[in-house]
CHARMM internal coordinates of N, CA and C (Angstrom, degrees):
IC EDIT
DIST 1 N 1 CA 1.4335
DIST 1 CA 1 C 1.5285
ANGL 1 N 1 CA 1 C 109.55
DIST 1 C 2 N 1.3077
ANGL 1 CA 1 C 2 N 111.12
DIHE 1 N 1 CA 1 C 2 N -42.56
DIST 2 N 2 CA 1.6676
ANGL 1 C 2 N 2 CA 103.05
DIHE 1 CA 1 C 2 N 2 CA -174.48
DIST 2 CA 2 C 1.6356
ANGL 2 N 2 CA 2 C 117.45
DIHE 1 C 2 N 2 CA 2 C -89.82
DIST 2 C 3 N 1.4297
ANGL 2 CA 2 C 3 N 108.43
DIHE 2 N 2 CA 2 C 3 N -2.88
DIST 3 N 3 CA 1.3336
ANGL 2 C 3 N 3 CA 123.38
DIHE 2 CA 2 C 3 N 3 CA 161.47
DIST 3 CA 3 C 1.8072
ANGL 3 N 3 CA 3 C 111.16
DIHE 2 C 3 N 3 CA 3 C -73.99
DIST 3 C 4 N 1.3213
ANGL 3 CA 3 C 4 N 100.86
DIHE 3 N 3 CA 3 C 4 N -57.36
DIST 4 N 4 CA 1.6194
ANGL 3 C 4 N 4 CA 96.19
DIHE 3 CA 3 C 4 N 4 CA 179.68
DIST 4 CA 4 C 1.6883
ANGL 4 N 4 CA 4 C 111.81
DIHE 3 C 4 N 4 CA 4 C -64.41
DIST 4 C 5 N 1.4461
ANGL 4 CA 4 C 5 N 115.07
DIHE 4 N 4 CA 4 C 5 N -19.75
DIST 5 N 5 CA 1.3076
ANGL 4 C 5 N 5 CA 119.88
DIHE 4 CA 4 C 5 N 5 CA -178.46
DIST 5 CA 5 C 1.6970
ANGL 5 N 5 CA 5 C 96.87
DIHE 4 C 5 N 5 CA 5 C -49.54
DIST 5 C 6 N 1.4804
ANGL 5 CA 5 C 6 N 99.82
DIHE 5 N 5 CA 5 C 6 N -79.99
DIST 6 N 6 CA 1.3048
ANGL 5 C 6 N 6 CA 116.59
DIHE 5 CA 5 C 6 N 6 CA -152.48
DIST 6 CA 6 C 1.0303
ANGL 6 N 6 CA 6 C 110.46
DIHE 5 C 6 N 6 CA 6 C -76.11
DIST 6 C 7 N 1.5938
ANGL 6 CA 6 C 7 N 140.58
DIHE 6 N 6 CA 6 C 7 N -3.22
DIST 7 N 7 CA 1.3750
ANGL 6 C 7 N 7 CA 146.28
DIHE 6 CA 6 C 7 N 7 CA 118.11
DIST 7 CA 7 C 1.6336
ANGL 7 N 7 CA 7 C 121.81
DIHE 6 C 7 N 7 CA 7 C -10.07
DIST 7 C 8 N 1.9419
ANGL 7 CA 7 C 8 N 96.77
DIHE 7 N 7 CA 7 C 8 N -62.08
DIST 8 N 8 CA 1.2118
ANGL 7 C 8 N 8 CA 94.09
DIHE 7 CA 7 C 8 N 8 CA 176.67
DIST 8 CA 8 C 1.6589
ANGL 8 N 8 CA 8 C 135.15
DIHE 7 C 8 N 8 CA 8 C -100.26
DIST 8 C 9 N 1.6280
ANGL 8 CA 8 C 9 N 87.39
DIHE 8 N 8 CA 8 C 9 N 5.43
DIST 9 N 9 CA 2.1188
ANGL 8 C 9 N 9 CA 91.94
DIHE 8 CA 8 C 9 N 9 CA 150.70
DIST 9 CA 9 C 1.0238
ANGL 9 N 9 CA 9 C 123.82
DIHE 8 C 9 N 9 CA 9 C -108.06
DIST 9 C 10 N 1.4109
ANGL 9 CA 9 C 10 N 116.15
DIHE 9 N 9 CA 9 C 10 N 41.00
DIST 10 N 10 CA 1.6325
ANGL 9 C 10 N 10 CA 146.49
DIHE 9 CA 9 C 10 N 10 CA 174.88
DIST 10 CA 10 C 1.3771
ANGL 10 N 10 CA 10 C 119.35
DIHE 9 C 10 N 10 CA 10 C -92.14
DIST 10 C 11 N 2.0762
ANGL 10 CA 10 C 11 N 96.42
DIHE 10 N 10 CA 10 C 11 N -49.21
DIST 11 N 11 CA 0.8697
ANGL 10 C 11 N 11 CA 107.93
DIHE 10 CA 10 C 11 N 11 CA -167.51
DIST 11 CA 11 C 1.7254
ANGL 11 N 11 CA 11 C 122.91
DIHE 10 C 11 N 11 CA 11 C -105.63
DIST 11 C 12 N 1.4151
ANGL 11 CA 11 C 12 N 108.06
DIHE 11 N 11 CA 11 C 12 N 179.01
DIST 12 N 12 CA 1.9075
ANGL 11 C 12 N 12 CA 94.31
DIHE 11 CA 11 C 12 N 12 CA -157.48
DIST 12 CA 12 C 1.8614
ANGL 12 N 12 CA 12 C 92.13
DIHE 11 C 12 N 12 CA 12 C -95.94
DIST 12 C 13 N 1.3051
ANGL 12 CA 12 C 13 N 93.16
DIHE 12 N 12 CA 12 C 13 N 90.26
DIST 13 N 13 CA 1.3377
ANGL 12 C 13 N 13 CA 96.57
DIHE 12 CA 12 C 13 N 13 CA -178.88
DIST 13 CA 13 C 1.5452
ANGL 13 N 13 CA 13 C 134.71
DIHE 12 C 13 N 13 CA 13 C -75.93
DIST 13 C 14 N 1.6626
ANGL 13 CA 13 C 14 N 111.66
DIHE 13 N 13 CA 13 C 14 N -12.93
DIST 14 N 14 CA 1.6259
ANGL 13 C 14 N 14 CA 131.01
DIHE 13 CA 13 C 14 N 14 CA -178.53
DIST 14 CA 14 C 1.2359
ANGL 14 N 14 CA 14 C 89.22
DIHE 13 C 14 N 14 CA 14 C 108.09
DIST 14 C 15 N 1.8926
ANGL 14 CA 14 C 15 N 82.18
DIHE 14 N 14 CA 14 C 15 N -165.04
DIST 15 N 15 CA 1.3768
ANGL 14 C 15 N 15 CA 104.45
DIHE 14 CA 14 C 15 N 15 CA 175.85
DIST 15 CA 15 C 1.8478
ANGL 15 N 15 CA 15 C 138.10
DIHE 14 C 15 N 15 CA 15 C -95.50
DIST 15 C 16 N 1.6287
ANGL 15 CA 15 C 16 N 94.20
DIHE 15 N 15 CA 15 C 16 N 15.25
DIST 16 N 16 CA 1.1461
ANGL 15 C 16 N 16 CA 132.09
DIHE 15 CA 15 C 16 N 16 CA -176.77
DIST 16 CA 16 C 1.3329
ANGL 16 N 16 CA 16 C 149.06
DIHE 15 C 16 N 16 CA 16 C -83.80
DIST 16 C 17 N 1.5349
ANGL 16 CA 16 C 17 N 83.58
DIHE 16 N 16 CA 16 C 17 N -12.37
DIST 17 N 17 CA 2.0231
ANGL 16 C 17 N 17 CA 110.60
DIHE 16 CA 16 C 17 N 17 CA -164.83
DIST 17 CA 17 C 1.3740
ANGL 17 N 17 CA 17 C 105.53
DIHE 16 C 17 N 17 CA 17 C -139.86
DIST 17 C 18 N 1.3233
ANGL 17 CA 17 C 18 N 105.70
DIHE 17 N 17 CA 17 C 18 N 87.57
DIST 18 N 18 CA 1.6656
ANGL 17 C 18 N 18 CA 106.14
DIHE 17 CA 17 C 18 N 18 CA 143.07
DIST 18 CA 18 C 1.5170
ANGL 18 N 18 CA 18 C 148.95
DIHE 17 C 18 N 18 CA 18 C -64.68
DIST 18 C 19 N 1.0218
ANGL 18 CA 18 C 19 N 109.54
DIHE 18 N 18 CA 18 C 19 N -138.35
DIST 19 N 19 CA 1.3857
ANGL 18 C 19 N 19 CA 116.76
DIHE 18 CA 18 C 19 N 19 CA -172.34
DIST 19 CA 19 C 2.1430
ANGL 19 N 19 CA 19 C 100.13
DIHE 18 C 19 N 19 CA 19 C -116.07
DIST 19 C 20 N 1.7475
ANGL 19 CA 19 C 20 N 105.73
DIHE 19 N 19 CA 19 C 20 N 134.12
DIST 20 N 20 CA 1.0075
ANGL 19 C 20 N 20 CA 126.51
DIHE 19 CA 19 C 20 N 20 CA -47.20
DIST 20 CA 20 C 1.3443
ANGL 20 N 20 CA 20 C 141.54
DIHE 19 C 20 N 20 CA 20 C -30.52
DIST 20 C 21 N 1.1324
ANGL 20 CA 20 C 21 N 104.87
DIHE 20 N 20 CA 20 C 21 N 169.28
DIST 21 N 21 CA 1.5961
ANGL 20 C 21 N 21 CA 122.63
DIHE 20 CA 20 C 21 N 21 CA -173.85
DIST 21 CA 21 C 1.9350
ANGL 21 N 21 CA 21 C 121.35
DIHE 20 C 21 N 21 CA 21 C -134.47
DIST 21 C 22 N 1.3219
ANGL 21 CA 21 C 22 N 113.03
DIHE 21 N 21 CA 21 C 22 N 95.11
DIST 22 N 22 CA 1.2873
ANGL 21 C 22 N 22 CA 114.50
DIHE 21 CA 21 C 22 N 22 CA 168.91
DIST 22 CA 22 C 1.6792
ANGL 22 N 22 CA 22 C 132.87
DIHE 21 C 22 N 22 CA 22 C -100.50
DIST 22 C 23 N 1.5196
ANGL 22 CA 22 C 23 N 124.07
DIHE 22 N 22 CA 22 C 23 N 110.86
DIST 23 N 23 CA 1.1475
ANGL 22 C 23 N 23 CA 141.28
DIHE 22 CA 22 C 23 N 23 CA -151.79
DIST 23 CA 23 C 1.3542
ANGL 23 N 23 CA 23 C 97.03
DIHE 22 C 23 N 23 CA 23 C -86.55
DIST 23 C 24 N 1.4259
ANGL 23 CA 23 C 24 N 152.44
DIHE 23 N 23 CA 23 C 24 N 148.75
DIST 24 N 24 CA 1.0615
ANGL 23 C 24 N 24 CA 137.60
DIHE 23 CA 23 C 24 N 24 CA -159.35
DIST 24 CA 24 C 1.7210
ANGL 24 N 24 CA 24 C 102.85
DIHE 23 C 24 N 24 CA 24 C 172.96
DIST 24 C 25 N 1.5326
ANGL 24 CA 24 C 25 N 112.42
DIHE 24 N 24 CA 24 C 25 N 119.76
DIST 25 N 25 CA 1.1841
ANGL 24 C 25 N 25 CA 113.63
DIHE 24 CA 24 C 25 N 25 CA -175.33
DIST 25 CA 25 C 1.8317
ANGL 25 N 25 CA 25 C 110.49
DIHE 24 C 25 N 25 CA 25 C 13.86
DIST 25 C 26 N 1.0844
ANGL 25 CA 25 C 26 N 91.52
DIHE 25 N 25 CA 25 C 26 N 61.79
DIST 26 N 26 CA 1.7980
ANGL 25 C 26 N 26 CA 116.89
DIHE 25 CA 25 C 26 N 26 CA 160.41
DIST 26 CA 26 C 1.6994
ANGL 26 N 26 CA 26 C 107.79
DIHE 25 C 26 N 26 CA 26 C 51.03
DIST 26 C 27 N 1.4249
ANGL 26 CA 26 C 27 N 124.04
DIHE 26 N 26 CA 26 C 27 N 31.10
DIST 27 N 27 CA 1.3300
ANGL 26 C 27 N 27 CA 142.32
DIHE 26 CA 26 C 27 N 27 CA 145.42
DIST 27 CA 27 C 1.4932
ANGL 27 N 27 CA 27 C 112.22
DIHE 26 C 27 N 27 CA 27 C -104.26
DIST 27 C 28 N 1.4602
ANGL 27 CA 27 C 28 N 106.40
DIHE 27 N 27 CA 27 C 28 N 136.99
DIST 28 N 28 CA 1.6353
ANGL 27 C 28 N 28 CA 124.62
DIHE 27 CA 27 C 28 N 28 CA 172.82
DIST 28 CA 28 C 1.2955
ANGL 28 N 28 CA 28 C 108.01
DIHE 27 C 28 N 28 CA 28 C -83.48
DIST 28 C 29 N 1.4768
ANGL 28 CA 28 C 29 N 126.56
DIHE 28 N 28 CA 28 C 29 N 124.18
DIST 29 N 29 CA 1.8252
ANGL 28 C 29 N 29 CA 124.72
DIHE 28 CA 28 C 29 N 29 CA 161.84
DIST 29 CA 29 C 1.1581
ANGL 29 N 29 CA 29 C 105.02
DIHE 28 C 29 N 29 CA 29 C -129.40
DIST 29 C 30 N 1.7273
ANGL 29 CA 29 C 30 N 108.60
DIHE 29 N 29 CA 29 C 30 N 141.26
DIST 30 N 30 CA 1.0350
ANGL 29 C 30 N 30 CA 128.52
DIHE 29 CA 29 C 30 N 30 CA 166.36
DIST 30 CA 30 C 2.0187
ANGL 30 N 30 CA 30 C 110.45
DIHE 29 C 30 N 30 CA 30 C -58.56
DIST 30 C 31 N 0.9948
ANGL 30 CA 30 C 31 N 119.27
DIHE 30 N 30 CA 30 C 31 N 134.19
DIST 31 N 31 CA 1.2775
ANGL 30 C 31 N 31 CA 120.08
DIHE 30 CA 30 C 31 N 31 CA 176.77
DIST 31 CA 31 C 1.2524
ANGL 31 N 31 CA 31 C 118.31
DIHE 30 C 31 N 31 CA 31 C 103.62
DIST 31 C 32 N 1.4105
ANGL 31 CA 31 C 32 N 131.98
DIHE 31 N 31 CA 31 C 32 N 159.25
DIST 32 N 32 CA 1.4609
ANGL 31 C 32 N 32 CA 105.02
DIHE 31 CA 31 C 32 N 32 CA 55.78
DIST 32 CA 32 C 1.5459
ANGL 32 N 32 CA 32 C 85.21
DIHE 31 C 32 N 32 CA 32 C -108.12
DIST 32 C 33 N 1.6064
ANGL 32 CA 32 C 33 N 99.28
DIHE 32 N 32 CA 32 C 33 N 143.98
DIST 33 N 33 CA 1.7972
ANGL 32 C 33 N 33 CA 106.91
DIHE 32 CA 32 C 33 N 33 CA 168.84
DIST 33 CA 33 C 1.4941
ANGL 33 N 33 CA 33 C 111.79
DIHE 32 C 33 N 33 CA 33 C -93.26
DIST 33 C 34 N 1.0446
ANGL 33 CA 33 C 34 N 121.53
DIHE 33 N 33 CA 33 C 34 N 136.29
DIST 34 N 34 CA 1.9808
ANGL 33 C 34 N 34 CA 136.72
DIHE 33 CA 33 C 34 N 34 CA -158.39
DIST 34 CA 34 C 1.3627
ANGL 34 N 34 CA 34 C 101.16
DIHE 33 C 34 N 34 CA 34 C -136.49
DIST 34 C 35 N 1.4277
ANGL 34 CA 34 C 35 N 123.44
DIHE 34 N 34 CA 34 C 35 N 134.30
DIST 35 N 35 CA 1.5868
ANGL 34 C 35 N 35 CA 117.96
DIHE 34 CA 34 C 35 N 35 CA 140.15
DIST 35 CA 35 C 1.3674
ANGL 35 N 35 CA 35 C 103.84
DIHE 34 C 35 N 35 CA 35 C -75.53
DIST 35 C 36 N 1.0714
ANGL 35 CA 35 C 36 N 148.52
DIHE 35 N 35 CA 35 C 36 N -32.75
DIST 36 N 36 CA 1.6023
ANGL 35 C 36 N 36 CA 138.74
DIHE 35 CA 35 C 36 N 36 CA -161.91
DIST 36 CA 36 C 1.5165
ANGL 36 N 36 CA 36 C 90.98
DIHE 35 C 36 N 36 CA 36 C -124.78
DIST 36 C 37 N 1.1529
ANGL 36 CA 36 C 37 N 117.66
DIHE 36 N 36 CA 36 C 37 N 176.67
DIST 37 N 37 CA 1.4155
ANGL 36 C 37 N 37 CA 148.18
DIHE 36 CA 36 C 37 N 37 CA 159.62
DIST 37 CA 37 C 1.6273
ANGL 37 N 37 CA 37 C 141.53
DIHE 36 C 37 N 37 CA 37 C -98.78
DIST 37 C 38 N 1.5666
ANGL 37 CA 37 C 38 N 102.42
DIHE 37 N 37 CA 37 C 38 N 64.30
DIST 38 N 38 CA 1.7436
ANGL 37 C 38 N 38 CA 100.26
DIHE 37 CA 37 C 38 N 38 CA -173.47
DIST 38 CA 38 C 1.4404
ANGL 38 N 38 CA 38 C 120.61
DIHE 37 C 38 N 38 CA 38 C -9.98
DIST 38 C 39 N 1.3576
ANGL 38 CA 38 C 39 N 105.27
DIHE 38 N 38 CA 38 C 39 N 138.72
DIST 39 N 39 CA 1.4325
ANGL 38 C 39 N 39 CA 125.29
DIHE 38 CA 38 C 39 N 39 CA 160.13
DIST 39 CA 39 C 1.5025
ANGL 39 N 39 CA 39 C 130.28
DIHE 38 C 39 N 39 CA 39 C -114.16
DIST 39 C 40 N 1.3741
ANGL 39 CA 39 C 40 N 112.37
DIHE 39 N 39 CA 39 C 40 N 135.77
DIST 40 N 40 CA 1.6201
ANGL 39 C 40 N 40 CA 106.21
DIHE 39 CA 39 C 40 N 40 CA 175.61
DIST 40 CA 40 C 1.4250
ANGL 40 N 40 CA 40 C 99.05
DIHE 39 C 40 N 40 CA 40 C 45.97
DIST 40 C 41 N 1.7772
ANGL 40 CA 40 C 41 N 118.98
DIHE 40 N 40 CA 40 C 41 N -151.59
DIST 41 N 41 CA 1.2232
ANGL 40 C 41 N 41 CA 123.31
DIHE 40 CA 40 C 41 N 41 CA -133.41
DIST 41 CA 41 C 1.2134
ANGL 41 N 41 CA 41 C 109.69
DIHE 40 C 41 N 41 CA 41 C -69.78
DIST 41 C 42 N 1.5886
ANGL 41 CA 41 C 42 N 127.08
DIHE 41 N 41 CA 41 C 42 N -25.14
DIST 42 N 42 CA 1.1320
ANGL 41 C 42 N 42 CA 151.63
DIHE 41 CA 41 C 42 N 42 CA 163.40
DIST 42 CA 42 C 1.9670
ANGL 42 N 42 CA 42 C 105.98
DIHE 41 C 42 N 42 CA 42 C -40.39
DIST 42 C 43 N 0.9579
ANGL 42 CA 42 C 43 N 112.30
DIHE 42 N 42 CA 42 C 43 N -63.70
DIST 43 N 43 CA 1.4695
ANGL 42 C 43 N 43 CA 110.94
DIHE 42 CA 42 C 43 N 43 CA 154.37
DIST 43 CA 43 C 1.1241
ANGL 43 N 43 CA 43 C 132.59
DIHE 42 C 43 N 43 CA 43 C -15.69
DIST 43 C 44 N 1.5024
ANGL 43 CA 43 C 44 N 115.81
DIHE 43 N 43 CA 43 C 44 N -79.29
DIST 44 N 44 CA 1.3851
ANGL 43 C 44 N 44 CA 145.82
DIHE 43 CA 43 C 44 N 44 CA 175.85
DIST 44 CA 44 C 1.3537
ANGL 44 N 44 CA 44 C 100.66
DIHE 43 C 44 N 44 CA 44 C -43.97
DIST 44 C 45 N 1.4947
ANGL 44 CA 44 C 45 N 122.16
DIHE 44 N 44 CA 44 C 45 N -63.03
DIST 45 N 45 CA 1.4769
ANGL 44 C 45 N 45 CA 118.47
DIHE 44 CA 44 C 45 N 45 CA -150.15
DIST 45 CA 45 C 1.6218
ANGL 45 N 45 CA 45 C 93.32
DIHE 44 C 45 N 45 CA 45 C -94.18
DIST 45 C 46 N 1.2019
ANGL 45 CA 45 C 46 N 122.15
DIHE 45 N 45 CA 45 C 46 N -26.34
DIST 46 N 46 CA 1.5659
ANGL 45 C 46 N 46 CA 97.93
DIHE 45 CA 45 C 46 N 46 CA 160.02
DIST 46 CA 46 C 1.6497
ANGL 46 N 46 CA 46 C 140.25
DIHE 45 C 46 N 46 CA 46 C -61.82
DIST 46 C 47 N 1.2597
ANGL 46 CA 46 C 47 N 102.94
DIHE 46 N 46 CA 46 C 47 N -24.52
DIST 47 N 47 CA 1.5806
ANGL 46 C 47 N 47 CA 135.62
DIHE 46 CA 46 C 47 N 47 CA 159.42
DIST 47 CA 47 C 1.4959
ANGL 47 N 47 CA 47 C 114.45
DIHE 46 C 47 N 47 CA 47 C -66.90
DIST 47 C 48 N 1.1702
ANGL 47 CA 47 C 48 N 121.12
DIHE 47 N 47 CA 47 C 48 N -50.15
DIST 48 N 48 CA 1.5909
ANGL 47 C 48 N 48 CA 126.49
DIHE 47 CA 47 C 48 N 48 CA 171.90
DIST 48 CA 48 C 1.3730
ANGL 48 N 48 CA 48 C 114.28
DIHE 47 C 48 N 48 CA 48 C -49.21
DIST 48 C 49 N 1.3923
ANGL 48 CA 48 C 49 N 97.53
DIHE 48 N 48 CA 48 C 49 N -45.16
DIST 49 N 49 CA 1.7738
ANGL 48 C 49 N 49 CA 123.06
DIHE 48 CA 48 C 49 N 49 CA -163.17
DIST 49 CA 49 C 1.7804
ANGL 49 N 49 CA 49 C 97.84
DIHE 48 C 49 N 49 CA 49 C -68.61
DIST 49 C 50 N 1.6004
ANGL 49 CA 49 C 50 N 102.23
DIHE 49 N 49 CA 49 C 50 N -50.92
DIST 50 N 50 CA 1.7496
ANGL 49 C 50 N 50 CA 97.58
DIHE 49 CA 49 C 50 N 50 CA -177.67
DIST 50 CA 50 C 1.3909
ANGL 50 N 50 CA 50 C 111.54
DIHE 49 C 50 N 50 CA 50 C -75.76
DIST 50 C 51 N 1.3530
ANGL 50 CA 50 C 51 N 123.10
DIHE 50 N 50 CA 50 C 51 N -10.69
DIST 51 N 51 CA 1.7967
ANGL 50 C 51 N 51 CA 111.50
DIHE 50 CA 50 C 51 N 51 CA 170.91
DIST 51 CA 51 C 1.2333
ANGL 51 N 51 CA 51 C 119.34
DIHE 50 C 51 N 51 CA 51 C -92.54
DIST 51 C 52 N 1.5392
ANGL 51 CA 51 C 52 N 128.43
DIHE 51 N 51 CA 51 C 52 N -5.30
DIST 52 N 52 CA 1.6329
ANGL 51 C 52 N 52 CA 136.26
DIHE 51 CA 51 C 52 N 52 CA 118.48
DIST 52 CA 52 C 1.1499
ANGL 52 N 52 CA 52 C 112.16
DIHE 51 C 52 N 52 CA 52 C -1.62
DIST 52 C 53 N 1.3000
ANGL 52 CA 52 C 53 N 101.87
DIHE 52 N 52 CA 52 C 53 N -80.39
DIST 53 N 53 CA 1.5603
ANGL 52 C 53 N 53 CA 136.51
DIHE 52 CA 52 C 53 N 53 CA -167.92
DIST 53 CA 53 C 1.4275
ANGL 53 N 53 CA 53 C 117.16
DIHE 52 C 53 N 53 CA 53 C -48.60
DIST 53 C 54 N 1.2704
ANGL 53 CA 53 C 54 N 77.85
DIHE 53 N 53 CA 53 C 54 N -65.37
DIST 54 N 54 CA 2.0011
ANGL 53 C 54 N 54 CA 98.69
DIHE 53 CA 53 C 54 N 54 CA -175.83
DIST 54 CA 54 C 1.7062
ANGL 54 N 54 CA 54 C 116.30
DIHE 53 C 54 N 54 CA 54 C -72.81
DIST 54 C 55 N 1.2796
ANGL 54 CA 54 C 55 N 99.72
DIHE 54 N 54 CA 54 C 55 N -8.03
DIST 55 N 55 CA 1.9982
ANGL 54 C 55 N 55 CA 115.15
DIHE 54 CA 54 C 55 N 55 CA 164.48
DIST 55 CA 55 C 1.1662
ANGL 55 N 55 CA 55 C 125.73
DIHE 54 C 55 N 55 CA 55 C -71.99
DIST 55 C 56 N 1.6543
ANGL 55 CA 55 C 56 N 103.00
DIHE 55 N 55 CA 55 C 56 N -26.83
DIST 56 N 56 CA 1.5740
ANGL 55 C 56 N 56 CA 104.53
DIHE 55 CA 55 C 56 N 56 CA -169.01
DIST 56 CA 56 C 2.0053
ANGL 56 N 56 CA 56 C 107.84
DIHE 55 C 56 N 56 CA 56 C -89.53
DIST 56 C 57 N 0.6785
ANGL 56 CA 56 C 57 N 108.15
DIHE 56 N 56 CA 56 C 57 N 80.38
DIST 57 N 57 CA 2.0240
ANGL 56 C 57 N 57 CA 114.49
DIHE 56 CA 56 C 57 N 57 CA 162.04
DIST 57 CA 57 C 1.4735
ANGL 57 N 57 CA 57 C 106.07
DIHE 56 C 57 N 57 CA 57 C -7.10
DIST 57 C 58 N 1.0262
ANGL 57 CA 57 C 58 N 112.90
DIHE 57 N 57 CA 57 C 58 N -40.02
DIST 58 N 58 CA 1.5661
ANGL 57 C 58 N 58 CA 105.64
DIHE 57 CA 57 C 58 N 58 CA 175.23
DIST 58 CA 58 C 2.1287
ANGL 58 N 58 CA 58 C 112.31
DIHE 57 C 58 N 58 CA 58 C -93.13
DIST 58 C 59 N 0.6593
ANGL 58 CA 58 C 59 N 134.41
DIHE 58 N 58 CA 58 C 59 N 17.93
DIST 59 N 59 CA 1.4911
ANGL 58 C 59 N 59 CA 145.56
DIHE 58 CA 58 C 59 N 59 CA -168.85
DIST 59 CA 59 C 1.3215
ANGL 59 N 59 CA 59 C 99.33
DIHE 58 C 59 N 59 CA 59 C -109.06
DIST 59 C 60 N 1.4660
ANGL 59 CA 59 C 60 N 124.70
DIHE 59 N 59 CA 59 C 60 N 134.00
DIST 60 N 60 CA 1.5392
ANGL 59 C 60 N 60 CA 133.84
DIHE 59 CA 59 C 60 N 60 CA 166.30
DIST 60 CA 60 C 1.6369
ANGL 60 N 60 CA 60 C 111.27
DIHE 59 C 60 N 60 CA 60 C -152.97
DIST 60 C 61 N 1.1229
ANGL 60 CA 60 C 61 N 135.63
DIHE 60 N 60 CA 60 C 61 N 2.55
DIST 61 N 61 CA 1.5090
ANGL 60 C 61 N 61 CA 114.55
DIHE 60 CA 60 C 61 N 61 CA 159.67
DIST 61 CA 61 C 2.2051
ANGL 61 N 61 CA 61 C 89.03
DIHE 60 C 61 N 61 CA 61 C 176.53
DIST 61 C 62 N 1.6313
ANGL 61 CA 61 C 62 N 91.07
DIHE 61 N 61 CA 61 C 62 N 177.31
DIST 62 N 62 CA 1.3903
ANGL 61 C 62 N 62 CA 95.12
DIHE 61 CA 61 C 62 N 62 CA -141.99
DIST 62 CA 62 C 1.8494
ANGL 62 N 62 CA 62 C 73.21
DIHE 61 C 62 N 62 CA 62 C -161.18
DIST 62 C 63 N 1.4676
ANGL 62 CA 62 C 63 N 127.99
DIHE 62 N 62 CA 62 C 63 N 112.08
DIST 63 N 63 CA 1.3641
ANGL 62 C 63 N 63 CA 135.30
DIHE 62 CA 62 C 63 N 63 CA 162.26
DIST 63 CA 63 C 1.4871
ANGL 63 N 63 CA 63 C 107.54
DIHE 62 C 63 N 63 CA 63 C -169.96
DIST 63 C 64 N 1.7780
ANGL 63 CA 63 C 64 N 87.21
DIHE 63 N 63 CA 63 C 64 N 139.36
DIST 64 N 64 CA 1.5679
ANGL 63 C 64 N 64 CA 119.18
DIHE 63 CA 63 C 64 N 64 CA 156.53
DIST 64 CA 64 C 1.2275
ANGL 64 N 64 CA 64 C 114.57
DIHE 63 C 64 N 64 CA 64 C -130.53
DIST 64 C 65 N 1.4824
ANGL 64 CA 64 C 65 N 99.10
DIHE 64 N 64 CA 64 C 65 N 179.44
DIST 65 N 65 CA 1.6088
ANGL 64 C 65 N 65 CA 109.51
DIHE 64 CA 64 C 65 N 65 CA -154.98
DIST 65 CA 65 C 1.7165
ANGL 65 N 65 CA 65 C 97.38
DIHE 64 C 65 N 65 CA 65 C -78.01
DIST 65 C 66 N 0.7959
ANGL 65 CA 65 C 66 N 128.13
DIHE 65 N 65 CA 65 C 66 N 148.64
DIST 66 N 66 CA 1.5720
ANGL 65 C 66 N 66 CA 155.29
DIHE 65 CA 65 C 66 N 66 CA -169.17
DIST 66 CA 66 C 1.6343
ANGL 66 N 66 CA 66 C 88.77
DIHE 65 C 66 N 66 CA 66 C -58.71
DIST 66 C 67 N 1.5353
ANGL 66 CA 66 C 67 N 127.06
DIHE 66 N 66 CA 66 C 67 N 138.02
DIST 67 N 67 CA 1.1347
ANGL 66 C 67 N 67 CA 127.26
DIHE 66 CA 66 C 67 N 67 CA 151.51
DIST 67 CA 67 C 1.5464
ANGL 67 N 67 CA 67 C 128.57
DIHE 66 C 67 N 67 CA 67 C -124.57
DIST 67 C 68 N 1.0560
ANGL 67 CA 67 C 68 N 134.20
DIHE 67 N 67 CA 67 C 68 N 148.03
DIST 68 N 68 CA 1.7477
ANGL 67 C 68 N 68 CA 131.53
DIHE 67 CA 67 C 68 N 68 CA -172.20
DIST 68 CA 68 C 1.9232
ANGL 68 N 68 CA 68 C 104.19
DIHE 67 C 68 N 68 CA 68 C 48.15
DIST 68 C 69 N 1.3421
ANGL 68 CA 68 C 69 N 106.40
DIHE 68 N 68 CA 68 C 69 N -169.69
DIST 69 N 69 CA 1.2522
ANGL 68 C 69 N 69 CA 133.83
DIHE 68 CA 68 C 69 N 69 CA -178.50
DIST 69 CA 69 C 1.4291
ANGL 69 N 69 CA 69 C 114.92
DIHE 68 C 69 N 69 CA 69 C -104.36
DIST 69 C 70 N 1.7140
ANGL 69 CA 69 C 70 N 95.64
DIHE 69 N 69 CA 69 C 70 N 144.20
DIST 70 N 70 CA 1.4650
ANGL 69 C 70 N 70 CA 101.33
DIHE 69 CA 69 C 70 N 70 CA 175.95
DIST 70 CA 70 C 1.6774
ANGL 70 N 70 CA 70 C 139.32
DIHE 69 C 70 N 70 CA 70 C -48.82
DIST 70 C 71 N 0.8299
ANGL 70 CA 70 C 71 N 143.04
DIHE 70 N 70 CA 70 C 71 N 116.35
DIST 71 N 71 CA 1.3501
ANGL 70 C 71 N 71 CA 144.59
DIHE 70 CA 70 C 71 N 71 CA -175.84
DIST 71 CA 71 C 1.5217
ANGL 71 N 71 CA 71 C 119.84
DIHE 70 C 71 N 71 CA 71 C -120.77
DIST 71 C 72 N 1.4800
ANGL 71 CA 71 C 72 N 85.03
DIHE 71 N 71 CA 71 C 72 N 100.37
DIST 72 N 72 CA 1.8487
ANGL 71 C 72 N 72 CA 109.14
DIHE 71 CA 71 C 72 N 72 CA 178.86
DIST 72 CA 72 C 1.7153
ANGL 72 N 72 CA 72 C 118.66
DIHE 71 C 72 N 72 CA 72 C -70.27
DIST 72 C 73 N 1.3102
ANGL 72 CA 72 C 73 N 108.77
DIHE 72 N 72 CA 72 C 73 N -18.99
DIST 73 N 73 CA 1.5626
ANGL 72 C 73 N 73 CA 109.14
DIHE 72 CA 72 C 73 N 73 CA -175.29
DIST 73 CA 73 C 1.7492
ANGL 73 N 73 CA 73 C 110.88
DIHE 72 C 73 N 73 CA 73 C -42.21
END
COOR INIT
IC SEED 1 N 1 CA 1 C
IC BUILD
């Protein structure tokens, strides 16, 4: 994750992509945005799930409205 991060504030991404930043078979995405922070397998398959995502040529963004508060634990 912090490899593809800084991969993708490496790269000349526009004016479109902030912070986070996921680098991914050589496309820049904004996100992933989290209240919490996956753990273990939960991790993985949320990550699996966005390179699904991030495969399809026709796919460019993925939002809903914000729910509850952040949780750092």
């Amino acid at each position: 994750m912090r490899r593809s991060h800084a991969a993708g504030a490496e790269a000349d991404t526009g004016a479109y992509v902030g912070t986070p930043t996921l680098h991914v078979d050589g496309t820049v995405w904004f996100g992933p945005v989290l209240r919490a922070v996956p753990r273990g397998e939960r991790a993985a398959e949320l990550f699996d799930s966005f390179r699904v995502l991030a495969g399809d040529a026709d796919f460019f963004e993925l939002k809903r409205t914000r729910t509850g508060g952040l949780s750092f634990a």
